[in-house]
C-alpha positions in Angstrom: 112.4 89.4 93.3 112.5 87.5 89.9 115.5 88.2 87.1 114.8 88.9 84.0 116.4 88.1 81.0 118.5 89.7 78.1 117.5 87.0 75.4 115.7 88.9 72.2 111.8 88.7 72.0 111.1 88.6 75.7 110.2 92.2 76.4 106.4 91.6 77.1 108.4 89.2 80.0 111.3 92.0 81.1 108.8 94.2 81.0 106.5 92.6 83.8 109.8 91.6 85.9 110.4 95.2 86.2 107.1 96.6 87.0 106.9 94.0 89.6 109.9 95.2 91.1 108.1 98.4 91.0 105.3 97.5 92.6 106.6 95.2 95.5 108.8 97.8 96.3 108.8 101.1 98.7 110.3 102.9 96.0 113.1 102.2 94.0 115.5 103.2 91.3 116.4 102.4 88.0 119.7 101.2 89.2 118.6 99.1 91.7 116.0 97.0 89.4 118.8 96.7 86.7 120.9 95.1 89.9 118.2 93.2 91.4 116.5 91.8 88.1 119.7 91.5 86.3 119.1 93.3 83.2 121.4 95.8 81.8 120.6 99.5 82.6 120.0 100.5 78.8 117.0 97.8 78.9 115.3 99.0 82.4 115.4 102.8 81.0 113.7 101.7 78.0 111.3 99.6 79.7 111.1 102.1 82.4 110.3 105.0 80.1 107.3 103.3 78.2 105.7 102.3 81.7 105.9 106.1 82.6 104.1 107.4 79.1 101.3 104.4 79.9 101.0 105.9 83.4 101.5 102.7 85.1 105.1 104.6 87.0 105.0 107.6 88.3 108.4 109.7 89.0 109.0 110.5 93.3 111.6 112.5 94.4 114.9 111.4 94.1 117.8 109.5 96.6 119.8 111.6 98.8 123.1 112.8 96.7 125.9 110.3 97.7 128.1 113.0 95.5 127.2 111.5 92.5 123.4 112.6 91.0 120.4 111.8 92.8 118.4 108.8 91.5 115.0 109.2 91.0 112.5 107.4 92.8 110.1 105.4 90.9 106.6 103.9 92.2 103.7 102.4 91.0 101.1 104.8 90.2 97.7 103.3 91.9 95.2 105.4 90.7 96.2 103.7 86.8 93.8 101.2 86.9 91.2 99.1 89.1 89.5 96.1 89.6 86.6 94.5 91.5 87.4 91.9 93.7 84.3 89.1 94.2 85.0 86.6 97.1 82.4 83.6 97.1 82.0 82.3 100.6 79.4 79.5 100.7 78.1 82.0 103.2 78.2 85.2 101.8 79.6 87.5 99.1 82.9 89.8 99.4 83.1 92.2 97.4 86.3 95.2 97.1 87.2 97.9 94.7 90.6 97.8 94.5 93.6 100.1 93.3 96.3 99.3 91.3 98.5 99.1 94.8 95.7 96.6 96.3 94.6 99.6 98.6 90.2 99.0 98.8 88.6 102.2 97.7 85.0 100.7 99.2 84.1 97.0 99.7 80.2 95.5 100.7 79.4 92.3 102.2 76.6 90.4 101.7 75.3 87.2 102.6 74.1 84.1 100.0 71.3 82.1 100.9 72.4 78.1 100.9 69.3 77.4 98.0 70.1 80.6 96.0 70.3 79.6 92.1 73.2 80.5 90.3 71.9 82.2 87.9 70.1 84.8 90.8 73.5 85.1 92.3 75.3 86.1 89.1 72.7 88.8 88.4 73.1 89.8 92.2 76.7 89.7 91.4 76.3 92.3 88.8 74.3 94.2 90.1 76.6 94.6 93.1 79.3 95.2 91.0 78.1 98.6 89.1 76.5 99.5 92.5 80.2 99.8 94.2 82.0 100.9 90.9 79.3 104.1 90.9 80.2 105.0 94.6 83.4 104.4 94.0 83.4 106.9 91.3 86.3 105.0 88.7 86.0 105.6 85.3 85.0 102.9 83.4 87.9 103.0 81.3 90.3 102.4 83.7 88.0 99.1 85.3 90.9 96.4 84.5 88.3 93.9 85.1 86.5 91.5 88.0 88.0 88.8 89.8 86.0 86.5 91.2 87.4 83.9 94.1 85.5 80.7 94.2 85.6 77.2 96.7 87.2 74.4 94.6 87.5 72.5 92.9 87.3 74.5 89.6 88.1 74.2 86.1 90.1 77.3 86.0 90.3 77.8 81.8 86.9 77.7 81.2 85.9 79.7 84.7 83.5 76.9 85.9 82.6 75.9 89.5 82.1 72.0 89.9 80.1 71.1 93.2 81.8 72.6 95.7 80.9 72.0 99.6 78.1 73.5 101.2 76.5 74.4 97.6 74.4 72.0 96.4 72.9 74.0 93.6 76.0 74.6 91.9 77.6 71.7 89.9 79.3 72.7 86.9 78.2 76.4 86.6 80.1 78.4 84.0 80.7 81.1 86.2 83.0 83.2 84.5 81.1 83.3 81.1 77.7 83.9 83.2 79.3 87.0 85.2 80.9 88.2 81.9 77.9 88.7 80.0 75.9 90.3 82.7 78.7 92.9 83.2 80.3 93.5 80.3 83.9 93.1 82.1 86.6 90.5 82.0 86.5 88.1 84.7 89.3 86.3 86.2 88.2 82.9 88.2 90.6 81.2 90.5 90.2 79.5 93.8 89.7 81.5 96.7 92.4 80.3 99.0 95.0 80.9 95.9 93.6 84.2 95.3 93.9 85.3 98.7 97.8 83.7 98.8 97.7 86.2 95.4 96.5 88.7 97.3 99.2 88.5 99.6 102.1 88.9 97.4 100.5 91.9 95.7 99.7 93.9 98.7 100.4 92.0 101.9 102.8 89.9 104.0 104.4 88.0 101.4 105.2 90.7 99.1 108.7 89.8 97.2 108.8 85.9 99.4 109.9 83.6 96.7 108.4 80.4 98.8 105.3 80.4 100.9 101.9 79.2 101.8 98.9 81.1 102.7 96.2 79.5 105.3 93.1 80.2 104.9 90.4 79.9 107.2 87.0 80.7 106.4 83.9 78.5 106.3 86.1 75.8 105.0 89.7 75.6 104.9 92.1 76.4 102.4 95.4 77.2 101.1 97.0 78.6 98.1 100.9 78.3 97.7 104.3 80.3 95.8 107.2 78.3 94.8 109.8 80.4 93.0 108.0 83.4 92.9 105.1 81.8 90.4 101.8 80.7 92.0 101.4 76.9 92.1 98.2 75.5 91.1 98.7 71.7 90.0 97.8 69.9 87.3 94.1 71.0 86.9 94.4 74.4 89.4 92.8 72.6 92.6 96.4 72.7 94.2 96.8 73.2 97.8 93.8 71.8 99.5 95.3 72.1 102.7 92.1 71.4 104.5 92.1 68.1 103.0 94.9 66.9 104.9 93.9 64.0 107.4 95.3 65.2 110.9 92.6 62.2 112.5 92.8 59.1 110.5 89.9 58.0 112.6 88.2 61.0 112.9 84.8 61.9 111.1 84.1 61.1 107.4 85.0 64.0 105.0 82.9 64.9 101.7 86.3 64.6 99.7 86.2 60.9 100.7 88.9 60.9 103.2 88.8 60.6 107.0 89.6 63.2 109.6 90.4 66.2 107.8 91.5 69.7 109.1 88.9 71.1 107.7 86.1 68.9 109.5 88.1 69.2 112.6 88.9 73.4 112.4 85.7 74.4 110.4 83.6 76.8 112.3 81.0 74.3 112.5 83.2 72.4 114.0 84.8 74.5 116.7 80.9 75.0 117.9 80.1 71.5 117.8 82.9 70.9 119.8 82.3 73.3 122.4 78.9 72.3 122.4 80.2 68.7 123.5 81.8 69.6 126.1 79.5 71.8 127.7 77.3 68.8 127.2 79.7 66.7 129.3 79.7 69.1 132.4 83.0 71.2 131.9 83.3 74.0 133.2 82.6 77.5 130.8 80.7 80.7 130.6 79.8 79.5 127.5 76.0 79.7 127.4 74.3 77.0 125.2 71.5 78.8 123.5 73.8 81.4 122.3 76.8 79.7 121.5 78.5 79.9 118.1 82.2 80.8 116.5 82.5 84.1 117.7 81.3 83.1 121.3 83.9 80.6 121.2 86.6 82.8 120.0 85.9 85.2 122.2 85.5 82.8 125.3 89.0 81.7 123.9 90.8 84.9 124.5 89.5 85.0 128.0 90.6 81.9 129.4 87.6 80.2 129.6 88.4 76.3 129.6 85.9 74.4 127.6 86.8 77.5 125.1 90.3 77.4 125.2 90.8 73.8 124.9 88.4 73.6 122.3 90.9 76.4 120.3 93.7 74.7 121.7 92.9 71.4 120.0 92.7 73.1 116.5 95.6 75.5 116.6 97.1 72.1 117.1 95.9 70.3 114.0 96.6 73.7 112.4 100.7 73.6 113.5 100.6 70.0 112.3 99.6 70.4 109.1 101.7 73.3 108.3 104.9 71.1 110.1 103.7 68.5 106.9 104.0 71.5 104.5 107.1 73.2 105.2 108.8 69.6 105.2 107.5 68.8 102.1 108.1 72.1 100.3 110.9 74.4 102.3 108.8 77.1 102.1 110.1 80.8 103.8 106.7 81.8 104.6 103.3 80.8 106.4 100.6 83.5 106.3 97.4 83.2 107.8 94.0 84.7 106.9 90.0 84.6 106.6 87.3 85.9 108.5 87.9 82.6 110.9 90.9 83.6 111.9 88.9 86.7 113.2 89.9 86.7 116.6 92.0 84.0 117.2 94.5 84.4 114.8 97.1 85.3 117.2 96.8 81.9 118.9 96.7 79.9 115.8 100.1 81.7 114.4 101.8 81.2 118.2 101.1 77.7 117.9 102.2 77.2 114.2 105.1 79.5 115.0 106.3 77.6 118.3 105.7 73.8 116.3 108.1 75.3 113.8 110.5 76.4 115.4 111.0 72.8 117.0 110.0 70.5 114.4 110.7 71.0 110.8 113.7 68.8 110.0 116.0 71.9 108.4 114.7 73.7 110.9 118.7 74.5 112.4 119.3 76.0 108.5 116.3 78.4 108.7 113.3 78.9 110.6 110.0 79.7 108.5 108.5 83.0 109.4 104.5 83.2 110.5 102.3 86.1 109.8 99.1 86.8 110.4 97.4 88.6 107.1 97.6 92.4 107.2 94.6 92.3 104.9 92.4 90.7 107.3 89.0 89.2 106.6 89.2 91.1 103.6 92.1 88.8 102.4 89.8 86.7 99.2 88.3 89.7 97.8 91.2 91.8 97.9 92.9 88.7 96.7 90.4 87.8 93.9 90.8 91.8 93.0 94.9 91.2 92.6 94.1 88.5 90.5 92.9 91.0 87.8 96.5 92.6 88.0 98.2 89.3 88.9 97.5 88.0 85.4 97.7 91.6 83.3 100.6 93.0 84.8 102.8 90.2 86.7 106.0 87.8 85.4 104.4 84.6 85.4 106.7 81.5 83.4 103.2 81.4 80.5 104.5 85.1 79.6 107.7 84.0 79.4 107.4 81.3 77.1 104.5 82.4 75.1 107.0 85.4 74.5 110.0 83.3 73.3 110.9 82.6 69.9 109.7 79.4 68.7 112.1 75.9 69.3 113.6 78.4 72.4 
């Protein structure tokens, strides 16, 4: 977990370092989140006590008496607030009400027709949105806000979408602004695969991992990243593009401009294509032609089929390279993997990432980085894009920090 500090004027910032500590936790005590954050106890009861009257704490039993008095246990209370999670797939839309713990209360899936407007799909977006919040029946006052998980690249700051893949319509479309005024709700914008790697620390594998990636594999490819416990998003919050790596140097042309990236390689698209070529050249499968796509590939995969499996084989493989590249470059602890696309095959992917590094990263004899497959699921962007509604309000980030600090600090 992150420390906190005992410098004046930081409280908005101690306050967030021990809420997260909360909320990453099973339970804990006031003592422990003094030790573990490094505060002094007088500052975590004070902090601790205003979090209880807001209702954002709740009080759970206490430790078992070591002969001393029992410690009460504190936990995040998840019925405190919501928010909506909107995943944009070029495909379709994921939607999620979310508690305050990340936990869905209902989600809906639709799909987006490749010539919808933007403007239609805002108003469908809306519309959505008060559809689930009635069933869902959350008050309005405790709806934190929507988060809204888009394909990059993005300008983040002003919530605007600029001509992503596979969405031809929409090339610099204010987004957030658009979404905002036909709801009435804040709306948080952020690139899906970051959201989803949000997603993760707030309710998933990688809750309380100072360093890791998150994979994701969808209709494109993706990845968001944690250094330090803060998310990394670059310069202009496009970071992380990990399908954008080149694992073919003279593979096929890209639409980012380079050659032979993961993505065009590991795409669904792809994987079908592929199969489709080697049925084409006489291999063996069960695979039948006229119904083949992902799934069907996947699923021929799992069963051993040949043209299937090596087909799978060959991306798992790109997949474990890439991630090799990553953990070299940044040291990370953790590589979790997620999407709808990993639906499936998941399990061979991570076994093939796993086993490359295990035996290839150069510190790998000083630590081995863990691989996880998403406990989220194919829910893992709009849960995500949900977390980052409480990511931004509630979370420690370095911005509260210094926006908290006296001035010349």
């Amino acid at each position: 977990m992150q420390r906190g500090t005992n410098l004046p004027k930081v409280g908005s910032y101690n306050r967030a370092v021990v809420l997260d500590a909360i909320q990453l936790s099973d339970g804990t005590t006031r003592v422990e989140i003094a030790e573990r954050a490094g505060l002094t106890p007088q500052t975590v009861s004070g902090i601790v006590r205003r979090l209880l009257d807001e209702g954002l704490i709740r009080e759970d039993g206490a430790t078992p008496s070591t002969g001393g008095k029992p410690r009460t246990i504190l936990r995040i209370n998840a019925e405190a607030g919501y928010a909506v999670g909107i995943h944009f797939d070029p495909s379709r839309l994921s939607y999620v009400v979310a508690d305050l713990a990340g936990r869905p209360v209902t989600r809906l899936r639709r799909s987006v027709p490749s010539d919808a407007e933007p403007a239609d799909v805002a108003r469908e977006m809306a519309r959505t949105v008060r559809t689930l919040l009635g069933k869902a029946r959350v008050p309005h006052g405790k709806v934190l806000g929507i988060g809204l998980g888009v394909p990059g690249p993005i300008d983040q700051e002003r919530g605007t979408v600029f001509s992503p893949p596979q969405l031809s319509r929409w090339i610099e479309v204010p987004i957030k602004p658009m979404l905002e005024e036909a709801t009435g709700l804040a709306v948080t914008v952020d690139n899906d695969a970051t959201a989803a790697a949000i997603g993760e620390r707030w309710a998933g594998a990688a809750r309380a991992v100072a360093n890791f990636a998150y994979l994701y594999l969808g209709t494109g490819i993706g990845g968001g990243l944690f250094l330090g416990h803060q998310v990394f998003r670059g310069s202009s919050a496009n970071a992380a593009e990990l399908g954008h790596i080149s694992v073919a140097p003279d593979g096929p042309h890209c639409y980012c401009g380079n050659r032979g990236c993961m993505e065009t390689l590991c795409n669904p698209a792809a994987i079908v294509a592929a199969a489709k070529a080697r049925l084409a050249a006489g291999e063996p499968s069960s695979l039948d032609p006229a119904t083949l796509d992902h799934a069907a590939v996947c699923t021929a995969a799992l069963a051993g089929d040949p043209a299937a499996s090596a087909v799978i084989g060959t991306v798992a493989g790109y997949l474990a390279d890439v991630m090799v590249s990553v953990v070299n470059l940044l040291d990370i602890e953790l590589v979790v993997l997620g999407g709808h696309a990993a639906h499936g095959v998941g399990e061979l992917y991570r076994d093939a990432i796993r086993r490359a590094l295990e035996t290839r990263p150069i510190a790998r004899r000083m630590h081995t980085t863990a691989v996880e497959l998403s406990p989220i699921g194919a829910d893992a962007a709009s849960i995500g894009a949900a977390s980052l509604v409480f990511h931004a309000e509630f979370s420690p980030t370095l911005s509260t920090l210094l926006s908290s600090a006296p001035a010349g600090a």
